[in-house]
Each structure stands twice: as C-alpha cells, then as structure tokens.
N, C-alpha and C positions, 0 to 999 in steps of 0.2 A: 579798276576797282580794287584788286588784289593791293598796290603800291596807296590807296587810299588805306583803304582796311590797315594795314602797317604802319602810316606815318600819323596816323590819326592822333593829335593832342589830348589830352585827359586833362579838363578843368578841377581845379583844386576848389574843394569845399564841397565839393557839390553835394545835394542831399540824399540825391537817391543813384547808386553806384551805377554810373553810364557804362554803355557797351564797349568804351574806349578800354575800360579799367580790367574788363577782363580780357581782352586782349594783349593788354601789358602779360597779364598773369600767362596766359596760353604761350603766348613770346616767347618768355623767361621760361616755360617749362620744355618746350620747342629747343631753344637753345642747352640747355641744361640736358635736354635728353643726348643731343647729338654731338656736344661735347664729351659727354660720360663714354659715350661711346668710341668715341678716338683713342680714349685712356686704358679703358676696362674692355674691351675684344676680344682679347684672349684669344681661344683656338675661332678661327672665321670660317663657317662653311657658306659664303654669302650665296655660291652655288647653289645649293638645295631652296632658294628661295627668287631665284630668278625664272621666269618664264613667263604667259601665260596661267590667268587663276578666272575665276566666276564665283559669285555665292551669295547667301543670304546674312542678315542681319536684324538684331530683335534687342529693342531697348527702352529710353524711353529722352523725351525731350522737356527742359524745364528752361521757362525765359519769360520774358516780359513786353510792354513795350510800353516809348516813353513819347511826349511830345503833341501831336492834336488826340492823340487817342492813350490812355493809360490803364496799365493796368497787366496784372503775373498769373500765371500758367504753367501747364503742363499737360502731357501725354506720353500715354505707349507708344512708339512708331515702331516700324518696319518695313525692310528694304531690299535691295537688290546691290550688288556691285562688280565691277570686272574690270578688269587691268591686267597690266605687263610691267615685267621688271625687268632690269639688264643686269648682271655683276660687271662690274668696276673693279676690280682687284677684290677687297675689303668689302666691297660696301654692294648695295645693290640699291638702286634709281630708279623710277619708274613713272608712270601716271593710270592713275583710276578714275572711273567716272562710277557715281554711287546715286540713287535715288533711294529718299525716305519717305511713306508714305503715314498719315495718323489727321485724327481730328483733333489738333492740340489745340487748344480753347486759354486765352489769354486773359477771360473774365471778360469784361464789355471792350475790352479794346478790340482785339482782331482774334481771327481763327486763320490756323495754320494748315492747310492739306497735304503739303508735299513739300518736299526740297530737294533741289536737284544738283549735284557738284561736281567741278572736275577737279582734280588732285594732282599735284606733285609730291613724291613720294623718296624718301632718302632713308638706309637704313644697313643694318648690321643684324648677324649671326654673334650673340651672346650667350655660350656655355645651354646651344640649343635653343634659347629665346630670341626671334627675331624684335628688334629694336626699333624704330621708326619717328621721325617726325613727319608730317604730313601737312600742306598749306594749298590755296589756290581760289579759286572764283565762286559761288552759291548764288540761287536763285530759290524764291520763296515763293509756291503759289500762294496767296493768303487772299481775305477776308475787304481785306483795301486793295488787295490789288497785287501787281505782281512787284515782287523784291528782288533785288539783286547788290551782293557786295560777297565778302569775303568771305575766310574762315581759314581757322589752323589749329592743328592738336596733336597728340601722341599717339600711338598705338602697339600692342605684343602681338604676336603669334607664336602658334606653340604646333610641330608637328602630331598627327593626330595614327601619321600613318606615309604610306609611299604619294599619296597624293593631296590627302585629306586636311584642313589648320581647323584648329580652336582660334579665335584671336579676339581681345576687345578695344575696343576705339573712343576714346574723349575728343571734342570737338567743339572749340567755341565760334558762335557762326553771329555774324553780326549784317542789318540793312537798314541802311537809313535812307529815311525819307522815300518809303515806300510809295510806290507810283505818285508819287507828288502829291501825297496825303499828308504831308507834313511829319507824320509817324514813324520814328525810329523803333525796330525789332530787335532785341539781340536774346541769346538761349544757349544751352550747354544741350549736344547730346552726347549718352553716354551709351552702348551699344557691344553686345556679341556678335561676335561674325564667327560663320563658319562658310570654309570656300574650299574649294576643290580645283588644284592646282592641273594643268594640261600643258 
C-alpha cells in the first residue's frame, strides 16, 4: 500500500485536484524537510529525543472524496499516539502507531470515525527543534467501509521540560477505493501533540 501510495501517477488536466497531487506536494515537502536537515544541524542533541514517548493530540481533519461517492469535509479530531526512537549519530529513527478519532462528515459522500497508522519516523535536533519527516501505512474506518492506503508528512517538537514536548504534525493521508465502493478518500490532518517522553 505504502509503495502504491508513492508511486501513484497524477493525471494532467484533471478537474477536481486527485489525492495523487497532494501527495506529490507532501513528497516534495518530506524531502525538503530532511534535506534541510543534513545542511542546517548545527549543534545535534539527537539524544534528548531518543527513547520511548506516549500522548495525546488535538486538531482537526479537511478532505474529500471522489469517484462513486463525491463530495468535501471536515472535522475536529483527536487522538492518542506512542512510539520509540533510536539515535543514529545525528539523526534519530523510529516508528509510531497513532489513532484519530472525530465524526468527519464528507457532505453526502462518506463519514469518517477514526483512522488508524503506523509510522516510520526520521529526524534531527535543530538549534532545540526536533525536525522530522514521517510516512507509512493508514487505515480508515468510514461510512463505506473500511480504508486502507498511505500517508506522509512533516512534523516539530519543542522541549516543554525534562520529559514533557509541545509538537504539531501535518499529514496527508490518502484510500482509494474504499472497501470496493469504488470511492477514493484523500484529507490533510493538521494536529497538536503533547507527549511525555519515558
């Protein structure tokens, strides 16, 4: 799913901007992040962000969907998440699992309850801001049924305290052809987290 989600073509002309197109965009801002970061590191404390973390998240979700069912939305959601990170020299690697829950309402196309992801996770200590790109697998409960395909995005964190982060997360998440309803979903969430490192 993930190597679909990525390789996925983007038809030219099209009228209403498919889930492929923001994926490009999410891509290019993925790689851009984690390029910048090779250049501009400066002093690396990738330590202070390695370990064990848990915590909550509070944002909101906006998308659409296109195909036997049409039609744009949004909601509040909120969530839970917890992962592990390793330092690498420079850098620190990891994987998270995150659940978001919200009644995201699509207009008559579909309604959104939950989404579920696991994450791969790549990132740097920047002059105190931890840096991050983030990509890996999503699953959608929804309205048709259940979804399942990708997703990838950026993300900060910002020490809050000896264990405590502020941090917030953009994330574009894309399912087609949702349980064989013919209906592609794709949506931006955009989210606070706060998590308590262990």
């Amino acid at each position: 799913e993930v190597l679909r989600f990525f390789r996925h073509d983007v038809p030219e002309g099209a009228a209403r901007a498919p889930a492929s197109d923001g994926v490009g965009v999410v891509r290019a801002l993925v790689s851009a992040c984690l390029g910048g970061l090779l250049v501009a590191a400066g002093p690396v404390m990738a330590q202070e962000w390695s370990g064990g973390y848990a915590g909550l998240q509070f944002g909101g979700f906006s998308g659409g969907a296109s195909g036997t069912a049409d039609g744009d939305g949004g909601s509040t959601i909120a969530g839970v998440h917890a992962g592990y990170g390793v330092d690498v020299g420079t850098f620190v690697i990891g994987a998270e699992v995150d659940l978001d829950f919200g009644a995201v309402d699509l207009g008559d196309a579909a309604d959104i309850d939950s989404i579920a992801r696991f994450k791969l996770r790549a990132g740097t200590d920047v002059r105190g801001t931890f840096l991050y790109g983030t990509a890996g697998i999503a699953r959608a409960d929804t309205s048709l049924g259940i979804g399942e395909g990708g997703f990838a995005g950026v993300g900060a964190g910002w020490r809050l305290g000896a264990r405590m982060t502020l941090g917030g997360e953009v994330l574009y998440q894309q399912f087609d052809d949702v349980d064989g309803s013919g209906a592609d979903i794709d949506g931006t969430t955009a989210t606070a987290r706060v998590t308590v490192r262990f």
